[in-house]
N, C-alpha and C positions, 0 to 999 in steps of 0.2 A: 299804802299797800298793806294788805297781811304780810307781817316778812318771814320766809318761808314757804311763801305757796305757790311761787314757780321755780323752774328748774331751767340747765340750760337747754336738757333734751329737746322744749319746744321751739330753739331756733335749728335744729340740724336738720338736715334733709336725708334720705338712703343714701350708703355706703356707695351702692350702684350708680346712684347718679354724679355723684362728685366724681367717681374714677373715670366715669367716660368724661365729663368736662373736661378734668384738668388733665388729659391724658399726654398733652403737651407744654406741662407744668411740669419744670424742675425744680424743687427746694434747696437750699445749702444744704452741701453732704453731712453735716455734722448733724441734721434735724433726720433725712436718709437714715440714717446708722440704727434709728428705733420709730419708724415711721413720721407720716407729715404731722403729727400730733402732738408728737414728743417731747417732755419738758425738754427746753434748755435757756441759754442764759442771753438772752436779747443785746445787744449791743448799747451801753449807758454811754452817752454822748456827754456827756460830763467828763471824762476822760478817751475820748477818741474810740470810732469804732474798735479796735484793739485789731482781735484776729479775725472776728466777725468779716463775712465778704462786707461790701460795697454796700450790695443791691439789697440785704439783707431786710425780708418785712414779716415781723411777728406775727405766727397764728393764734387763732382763739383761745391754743392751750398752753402757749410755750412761753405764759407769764413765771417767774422763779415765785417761790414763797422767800420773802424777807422778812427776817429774823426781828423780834421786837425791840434789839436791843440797838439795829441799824438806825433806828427813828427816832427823833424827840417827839415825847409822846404829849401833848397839852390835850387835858381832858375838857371836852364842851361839851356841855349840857344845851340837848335842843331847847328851844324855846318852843313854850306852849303856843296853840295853838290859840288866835285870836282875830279878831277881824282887823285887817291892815290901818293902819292909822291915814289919816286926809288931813294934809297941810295946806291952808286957802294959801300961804304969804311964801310956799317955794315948791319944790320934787317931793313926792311922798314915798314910804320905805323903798330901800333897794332889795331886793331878793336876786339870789343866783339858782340854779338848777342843773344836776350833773348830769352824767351821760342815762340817755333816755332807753336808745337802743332797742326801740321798736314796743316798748313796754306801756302800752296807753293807758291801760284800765288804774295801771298803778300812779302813772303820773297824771291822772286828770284827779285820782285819789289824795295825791300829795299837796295838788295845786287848792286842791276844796279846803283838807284841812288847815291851809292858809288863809284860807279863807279868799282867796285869788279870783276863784271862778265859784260862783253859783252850783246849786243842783242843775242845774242844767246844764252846765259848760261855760257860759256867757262870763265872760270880764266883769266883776264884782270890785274891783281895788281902786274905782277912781286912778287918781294920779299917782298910783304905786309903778315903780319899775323893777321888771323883771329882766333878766339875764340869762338866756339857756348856752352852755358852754360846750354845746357840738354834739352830735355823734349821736340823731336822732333813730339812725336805720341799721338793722342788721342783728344776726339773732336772736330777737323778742318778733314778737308773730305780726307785728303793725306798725312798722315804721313811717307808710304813707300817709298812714293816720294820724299818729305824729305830728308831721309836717303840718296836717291840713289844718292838725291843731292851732300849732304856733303859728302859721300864718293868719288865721282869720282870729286868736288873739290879739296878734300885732296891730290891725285895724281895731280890734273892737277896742284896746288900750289908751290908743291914742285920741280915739274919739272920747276919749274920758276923759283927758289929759295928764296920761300916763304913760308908759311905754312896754312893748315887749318885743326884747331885741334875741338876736341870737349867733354866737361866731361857730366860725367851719372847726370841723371835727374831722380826723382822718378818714371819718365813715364817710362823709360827705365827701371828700374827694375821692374814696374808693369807689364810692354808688355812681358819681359821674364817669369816673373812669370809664367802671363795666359797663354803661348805657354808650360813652360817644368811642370808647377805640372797642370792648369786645377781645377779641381773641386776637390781636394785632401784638405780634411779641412787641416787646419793649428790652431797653440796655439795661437791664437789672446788675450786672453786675456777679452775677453769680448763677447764669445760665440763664435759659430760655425764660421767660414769664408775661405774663399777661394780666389785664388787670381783670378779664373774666375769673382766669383761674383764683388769683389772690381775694378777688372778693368772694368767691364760693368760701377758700378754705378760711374767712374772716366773719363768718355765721352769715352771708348774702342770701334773701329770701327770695324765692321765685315770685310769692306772690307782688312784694315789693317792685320787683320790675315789673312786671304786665301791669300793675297801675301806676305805675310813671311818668307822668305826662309834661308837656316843655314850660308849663310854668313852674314848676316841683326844681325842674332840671335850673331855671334861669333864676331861682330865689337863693339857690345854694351856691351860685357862680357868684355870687354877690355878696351873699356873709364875710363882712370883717375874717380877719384872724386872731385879733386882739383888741382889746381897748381897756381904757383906764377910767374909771367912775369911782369919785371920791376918795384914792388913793393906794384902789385896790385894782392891779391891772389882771385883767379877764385871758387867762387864754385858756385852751381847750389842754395840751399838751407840756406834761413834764418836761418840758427839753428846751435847751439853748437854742434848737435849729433856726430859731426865726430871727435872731442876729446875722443870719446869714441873707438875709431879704430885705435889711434895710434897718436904718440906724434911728427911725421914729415911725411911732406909731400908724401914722398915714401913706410913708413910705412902705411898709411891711402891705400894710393892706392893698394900696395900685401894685403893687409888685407881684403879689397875689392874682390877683385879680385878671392882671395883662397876662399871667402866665397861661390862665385859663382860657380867657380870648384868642391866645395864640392857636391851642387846639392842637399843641406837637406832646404825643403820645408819652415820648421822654422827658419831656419837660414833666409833663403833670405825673408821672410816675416819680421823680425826684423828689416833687414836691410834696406828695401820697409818704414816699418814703421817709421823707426827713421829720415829719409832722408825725408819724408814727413811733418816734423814738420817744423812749422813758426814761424815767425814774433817774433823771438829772441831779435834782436835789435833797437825795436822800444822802450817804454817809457822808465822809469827812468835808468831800466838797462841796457837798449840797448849800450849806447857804451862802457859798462863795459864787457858785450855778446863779441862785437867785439874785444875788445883789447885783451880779450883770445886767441882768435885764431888769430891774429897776432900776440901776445909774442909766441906761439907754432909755428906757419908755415912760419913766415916772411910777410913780406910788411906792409907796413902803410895805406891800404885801402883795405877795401871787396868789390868785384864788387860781387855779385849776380842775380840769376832770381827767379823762384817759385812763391814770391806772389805780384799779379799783381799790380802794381802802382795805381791805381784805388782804388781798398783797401787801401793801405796804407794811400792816401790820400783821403778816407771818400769820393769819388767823385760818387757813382753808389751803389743800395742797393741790387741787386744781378748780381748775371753772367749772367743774363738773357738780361739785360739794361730794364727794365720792364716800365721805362719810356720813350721806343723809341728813343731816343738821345745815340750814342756812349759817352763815358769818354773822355775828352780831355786830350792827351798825348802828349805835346810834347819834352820831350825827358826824361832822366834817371831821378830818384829822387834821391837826394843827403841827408841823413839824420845822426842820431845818431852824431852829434856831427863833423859832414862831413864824418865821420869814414868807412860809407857805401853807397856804390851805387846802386839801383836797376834799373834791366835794363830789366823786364816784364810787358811789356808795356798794356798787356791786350789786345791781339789779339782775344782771343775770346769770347770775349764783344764787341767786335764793335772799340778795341782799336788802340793801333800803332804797329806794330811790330819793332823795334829797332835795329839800326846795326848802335853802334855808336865806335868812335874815341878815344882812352885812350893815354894819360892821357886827364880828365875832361878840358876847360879851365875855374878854376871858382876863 
């Protein structure tokens, strides 16, 4: 992508429209006190929700800026840009991809300069495997498109013999929510909510639902939540929460998965909720956060997406870019003790979108 040539402004919708939606949508009172917008400090499950309610689910603006001095900072230099290597005698590169978030032009840009996909779009990598780490829909102008992307890669990859896979992102269980419950409250924990209203105030595009249709809906009820390739375990989200779904990788996934088959409103809002907590492994505890879930699922490194490198590193004081300059990204941020990688680059802040090379070379 050029970085800096989109804003967030092109995922919101009028003022007007969100307030008749959400008109019976309640936020936690502390978010109340200076509108549904309002910085404040999300609850770090690294040390227990605190005083945060229960139900509590982060909007598009109510990320904190973290200070640089919160973070071990391991500098990576991207790798140029070259055509993917073919191995006749095993798997050929591994590439991961961070959150997309409706941003096509930029990620079919990203995936070229990989050399990934062709002028055209077509699967160019042979036996290269790809990884996209969630969170295809929602304040960038094309999330459907997105999808239809990553899906008919996934066939043309395989037919290479290569692969392109992808695990659930909180978007994806917020975009199902709004499609199968709607305006159906749910036990938030903290008053009234719905997952229509929460996925409005989470950048949710009207055009994305009116082209939604039930294979979009049945390929996302099936996304992994995690997985481990060559020693780097994949999930979408900074948080411990998925110790609570099971004690290996195949368990967290039917666990998942049965939840969503169930089709109980509460359920999948818990599940929305817990998967949307952050920034687990950032200060003191962070790489204590991480070595849990690698003594649990294997590898000796968390690649993650969710919360935008930007944040983490204190660089922008809202998702707005309020100071007219994009965030400078250039490429993954390597923290907690090297332990973790973050690979959401902050695309929709004006940032990089990321489609890099694993393992790191650092």
């Amino acid at each position: 992508m050029v970085e800096g040539s989109m804003t967030q402004g092109a995922g919101q919708g009028p003022e007007t429209e969100r307030t008749a939606t959400l008109r019976d949508f309640r936020v936690p009172a502390y978010v109340h006190e200076t509108g549904p917008y309002a910085h404040s400090t999300p609850p770090d499950d690294a040390g227990g929700l605190g005083d945060a309610p229960e139900g509590y689910t982060p909007t598009q603006r109510d990320l904190p800026v973290i200070h640089r001095g919160d973070t071990l900072q391991v500098p990576v230099d991207p790798a140029p840009a070259a055509p993917a290597p073919q191995s006749a005698d095993g798997p050929g590169p591994l590439y991961v991809v961070g959150d997309v978030h409706g941003y096509l032009d930029e990620l079919v840009a990203a995936l070229q300069e990989r050399s990934l996909i062709d002028a055209a779009g077509q699967w160019c990598a042979g036996t290269a495997r790809l990884w996209f780490l969630g969170d295809f829909t929602d304040r960038g102008p094309d999330g459907i498109g997105v999808i239809d992307l990553v899906m008919r890669l996934s066939a043309e990859a395989a037919a290479a013999g290569g692969y392109c896979k992808a695990l659930m992102g909180n978007h994806e269980l917020l975009l199902l929510g709004a499609k199968r419950f709607g305006d159906t409250p749910v036990n938030s924990g903290a008053g009234t909510a719905t997952f229509q209203a929460a996925w409005l105030l989470n950048g949710g595009q009207k055009s994305d639902m009116d082209r939604l249709q039930d294979h979009h809906l049945q390929w996302m009820a099936r996304l992994d939540a995690l997985t481990e390739v060559e020693d780097h375990l994949l999930v979408h989200s900074d948080t411990t929460a998925y110790l609570d779904y099971g004690s290996s990788i195949e368990e967290v996934n039917d666990t998942v998965r049965e939840a969503l088959t169930r089709n109980d409103a509460d359920e999948v809002w818990d599940l929305f909720r817990k998967f949307t907590r952050r920034f687990s492994f950032r200060d003191e505890g962070g790489p204590d956060a991480v070595r849990s879930l690698l003594d649990t699922y294997g590898g000796t490194r968390i690649v993650h997406g969710h919360s935008p490198i930007p944040y983490l590193l204190g660089e922008v004081g809202s998702e707005d870019g309020e100071d007219g300059s994009g965030p400078v990204v250039a490429g993954p941020h390597v923290y907690a003790d090297g332990l973790a990688i973050a690979m959401d680059g902050g695309v929709t802040m004006a940032g990089k979108l990321l489609v890099q090379q694993l393992p790191l070379d650092i």
